[in-house]
N, C-alpha and C positions, 0 to 999 in steps of 0.2 A: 508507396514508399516503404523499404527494410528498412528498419535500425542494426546494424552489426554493432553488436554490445560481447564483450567475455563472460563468459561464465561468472567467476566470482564478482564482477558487478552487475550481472542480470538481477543473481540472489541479494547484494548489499540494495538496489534498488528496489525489490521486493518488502526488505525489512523495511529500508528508511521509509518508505510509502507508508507501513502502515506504525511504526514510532510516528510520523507524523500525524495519524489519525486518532493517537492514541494523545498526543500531545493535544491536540484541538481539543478532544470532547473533555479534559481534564478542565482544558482553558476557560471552558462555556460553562460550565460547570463551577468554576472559583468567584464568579460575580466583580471578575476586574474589570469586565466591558457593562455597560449600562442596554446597549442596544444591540443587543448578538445576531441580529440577521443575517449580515453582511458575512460573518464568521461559520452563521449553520449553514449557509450556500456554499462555502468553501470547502465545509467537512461533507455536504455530501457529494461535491465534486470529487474529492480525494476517496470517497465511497466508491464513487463512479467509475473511477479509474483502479481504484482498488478490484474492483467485480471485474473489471476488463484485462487488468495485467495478471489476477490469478486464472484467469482461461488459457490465456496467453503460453504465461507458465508452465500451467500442466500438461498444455499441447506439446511444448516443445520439452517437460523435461521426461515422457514417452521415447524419446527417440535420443535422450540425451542421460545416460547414470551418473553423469557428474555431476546433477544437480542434485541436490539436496530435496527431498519432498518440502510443498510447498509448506502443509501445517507444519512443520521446523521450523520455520523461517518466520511463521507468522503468528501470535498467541491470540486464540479467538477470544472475544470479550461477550 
């Protein structure tokens, strides 16, 4: 299966993936949940998929200058 995605929402879903990862491990981290399992599976799914969509990415932005490099897009922690 392709996904046909634009440009500028290739890179917006690049960032939001990982503000999303960045949001979770704050979450787990603030002692709002009592039982964070269910939460740390989820952050490393969004890891998971974070390591897969930056391969992704830099395969495709090789062949593509409109894209912005990925470390812009993304702030390593």
């Amino acid at each position: 299966m392709k996904l046909e995605i634009s440009e500028q929402y290739f890179m917006l879903l690049v960032s939001a993936l990982n503000d999303a990862i960045t949001y979770n491990e704050k979450f787990l981290s603030s002692e709002t949940v009592k039982d964070v399992s269910d939460y740390e599976e989820h952050l490393l799914c969004l890891e998971s998929c974070q390591g897969w969509l930056e391969e992704e990415y830099n395969r495709i932005a090789k062949e593509n200058e409109n894209l912005l490099p990925y470390d812009k897009l993304v702030r390593r922690r």
